[in-house]
N, C-alpha and C positions, 0 to 999 in steps of 0.2 A: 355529482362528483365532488370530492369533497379540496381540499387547499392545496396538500401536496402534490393532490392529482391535477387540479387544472394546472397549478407551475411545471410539472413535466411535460403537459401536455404543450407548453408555450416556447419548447425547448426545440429548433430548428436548424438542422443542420444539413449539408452537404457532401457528397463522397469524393474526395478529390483521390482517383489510384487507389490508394489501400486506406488513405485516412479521410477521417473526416470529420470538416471545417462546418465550426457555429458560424449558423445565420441570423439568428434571433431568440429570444430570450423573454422572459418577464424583467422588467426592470427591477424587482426585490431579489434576482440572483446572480451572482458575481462568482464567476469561473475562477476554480482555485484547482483545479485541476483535465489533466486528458488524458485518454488507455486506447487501448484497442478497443474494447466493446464498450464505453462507458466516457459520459463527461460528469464532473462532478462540480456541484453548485456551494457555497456556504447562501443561505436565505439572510437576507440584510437585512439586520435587528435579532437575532438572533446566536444561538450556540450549535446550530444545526446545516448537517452539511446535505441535499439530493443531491443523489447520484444517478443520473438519469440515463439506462443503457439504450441501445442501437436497437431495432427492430428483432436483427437476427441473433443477437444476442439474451432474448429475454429468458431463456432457460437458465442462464446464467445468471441473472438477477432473481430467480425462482431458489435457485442455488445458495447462493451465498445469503440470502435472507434466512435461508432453515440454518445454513453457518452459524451464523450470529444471534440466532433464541437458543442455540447450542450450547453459544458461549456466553451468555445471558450470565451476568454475574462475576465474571473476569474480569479483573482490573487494567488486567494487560490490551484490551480490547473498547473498540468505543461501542456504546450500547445502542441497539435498534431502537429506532421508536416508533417505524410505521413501514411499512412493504406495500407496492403494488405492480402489477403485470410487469412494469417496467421502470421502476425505479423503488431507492430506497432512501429512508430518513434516519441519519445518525446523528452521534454527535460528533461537533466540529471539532479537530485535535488540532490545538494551537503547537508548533516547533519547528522544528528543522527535520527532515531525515537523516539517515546516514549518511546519503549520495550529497544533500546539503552542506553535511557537518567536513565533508571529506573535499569538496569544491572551495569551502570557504574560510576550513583549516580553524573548525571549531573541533574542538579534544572530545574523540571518544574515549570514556575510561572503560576499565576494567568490569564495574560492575554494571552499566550498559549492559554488553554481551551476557554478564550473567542474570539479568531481567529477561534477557529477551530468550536464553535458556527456560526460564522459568514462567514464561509465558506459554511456549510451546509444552513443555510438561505438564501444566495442565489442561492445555486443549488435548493434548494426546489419555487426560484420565479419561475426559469425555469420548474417547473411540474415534476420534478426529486423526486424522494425518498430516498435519502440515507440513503445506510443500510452496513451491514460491515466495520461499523468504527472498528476498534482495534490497539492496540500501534504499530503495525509492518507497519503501513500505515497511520501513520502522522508523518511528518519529520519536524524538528527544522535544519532550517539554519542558516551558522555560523553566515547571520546579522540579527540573533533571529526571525528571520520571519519562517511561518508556512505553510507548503504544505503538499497536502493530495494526493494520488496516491491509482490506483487500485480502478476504479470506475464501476464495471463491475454486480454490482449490486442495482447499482443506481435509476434503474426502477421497483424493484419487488412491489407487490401490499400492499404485507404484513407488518406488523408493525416491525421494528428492536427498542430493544432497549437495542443496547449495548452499543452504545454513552454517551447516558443517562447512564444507571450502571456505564461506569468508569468516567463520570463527577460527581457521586452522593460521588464514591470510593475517588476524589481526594480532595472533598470539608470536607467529614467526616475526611478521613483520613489521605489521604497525605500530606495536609497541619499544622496536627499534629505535634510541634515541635518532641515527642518520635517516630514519626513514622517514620524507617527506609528509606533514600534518596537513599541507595543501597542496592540494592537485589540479593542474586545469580539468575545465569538465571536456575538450578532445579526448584528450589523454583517459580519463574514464568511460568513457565509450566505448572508445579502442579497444578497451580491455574487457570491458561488458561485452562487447563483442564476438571477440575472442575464446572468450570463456562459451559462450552459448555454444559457440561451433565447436566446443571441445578439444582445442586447439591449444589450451592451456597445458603447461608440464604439470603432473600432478605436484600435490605439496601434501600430501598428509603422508 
């Protein structure tokens, strides 16, 4: 087995209801993130993040590893560097996301949203579909550049359009001098919420 693999293998967790709770770790990995199917590790000493999925999830780590030799070569994307059964090794993307910048009442510009256009146009030359854009999976790095992570549904067939909604959200609204640059994260919930259940008034 080789390094990445025994660190996934050291990665112990719990089902508590629908989520679920780390029990144990390697000491060289430092949780920098949690999802549904997935905890995600940065390795200490390093620029590399494991991502280490759930059991019944590993189709989906099979998935989004073919995502990401996909896009092998996109700037807008952090690059693979190793796949197995159940987890993966990228690079660590230092920043804020959107859902960060938007909590914390750091400026998203204009040209943000058009990187984050220009990301997906080229995953879409490669035959890719992206869909589950949302602010917790686009990252602003600290030299204002834009990366997008969590591409694991990049192939489905069907139409997404939530990229669209919070681009239509930031052109109506956000760029509104009265429109609030800091939001409690309730209050962004709520609306995250909202929005899933489709309960939102449309705005385009």
């Amino acid at each position: 087995m080789n390094q990445y693999g025994h660190l996934a293998n050291s990665v112990v967790y719990s089902i508590r209801g629908s989520k679920a709770a780390l029990v144990h770790k390697d000491s060289s990995l430092k949780l920098v993130g949690e999802g549904r199917s997935a905890f995600a590790f940065r390795i200490k000493g390093t620029d590399l993040v494991l991502k280490v999925f759930f059991p019944q999830f590993e189709k989906v780590a099979a998935e989004e590893a073919g995502i990401y030799k996909e896009l092998a070569g996109n700037p807008f994307f952090p690059a693979l560097h190793e796949s197995g059964s159940n987890y993966l090794v990228m690079d660590y993307v230092r920043g804020m996301t959107l859902y960060q910048c938007l909590v914390n009442g750091m400026p998203i510009a204009a040209g943000h949203i058009e990187e984050v256009d220009q990301a997906l146009k080229l995953a879409r030359e490669k035959g890719l579909n992206p869909s589950d854009i949302h602010l917790r999976n686009i990252i602003i790095t600290p030299d204002d550049e834009v990366k997008l992570i969590d591409v694991a549904r990049f192939r489905q067939t069907k139409r997404c359009s939530q990229w669209e909604d919070l681009k239509t959200a930031f052109y109506k609204f956000y760029r509104h001098d009265r429109f609030p640059k800091k939001m409690p994260e309730p209050a962004m919930n709520i609306i995250a919420f909202i929005y899933k259940k489709g309960l939102l008034p449309s705005i385009n």
